[in-house]
N, C-alpha and C positions, 0 to 999 in steps of 0.2 A: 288543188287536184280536183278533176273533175269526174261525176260520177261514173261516165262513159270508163274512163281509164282504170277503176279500179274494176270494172266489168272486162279489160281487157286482158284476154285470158294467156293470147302470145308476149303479152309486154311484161305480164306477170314471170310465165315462163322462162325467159330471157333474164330479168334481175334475178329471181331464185337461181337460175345457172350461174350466174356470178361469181354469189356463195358456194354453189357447190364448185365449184371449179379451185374457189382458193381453199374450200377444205381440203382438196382432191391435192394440193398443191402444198400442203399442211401448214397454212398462214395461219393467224392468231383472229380467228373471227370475232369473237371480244371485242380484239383494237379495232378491224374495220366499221365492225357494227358501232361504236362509240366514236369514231371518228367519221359516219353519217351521221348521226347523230350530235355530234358538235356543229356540222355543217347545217343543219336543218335549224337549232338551236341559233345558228348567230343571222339567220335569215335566209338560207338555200330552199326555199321551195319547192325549187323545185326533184330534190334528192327527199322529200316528206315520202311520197308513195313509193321508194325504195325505203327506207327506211321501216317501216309499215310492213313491205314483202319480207325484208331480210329477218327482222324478227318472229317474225312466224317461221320463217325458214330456220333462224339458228335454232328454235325449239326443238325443229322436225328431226335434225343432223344430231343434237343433244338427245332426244331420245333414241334415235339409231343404232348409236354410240354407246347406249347403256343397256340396248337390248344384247347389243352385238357382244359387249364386253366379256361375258362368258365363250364364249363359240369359237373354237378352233377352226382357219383356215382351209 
C-alpha cells in the first residue's frame, strides 16, 4: 500500500461505505471483517488498506451502537 492511498480521502470513503452499507443491510460484520482479513493473511495485498479502513470503521458503527442502544426511535 502506498502512502498516497492511505492519504486518499475518496477511496477511504468508498470502503468505509461498504461497511456501512452491509450494516445498513444487517450482515455479520465480524464474518466480513475476518474474511479480509483471511484474504490479506494468505497474501491479498491488495484488500491490506481495506482491511486497515474497515476496522477502524467496525469500531466507529460498535460504538454507535452502544451509544445508540438506550434511545428510542
Amino acid at each position: 500500500m502506498s502512502w498516497l492511498q492511505r492519504w486518499n480521502f475518496i477511496e477511504r470513503a468508498r470502503i468505509e461505505r461498504q461497511l456501512w452499507e452491509a450494516f445498513e443491510r444487517r450482515e455479520d460484520l465480524e464474518v466480513l471483517v475476518e474474511e479480509c482479513r483471511a484474504a490479506v493473511a494468505a497474501g491479498d495485498r491488495e484488500r491490506a488498506f481495506q482491511l486497515e479502513v474497515w476496522q477502524t470503521t467496525l469500531q466507529r458503527i460498535r460504538k454507535i451502537e452502544a451509544l445508540m442502544a438506550g434511545k428510542q426511535p
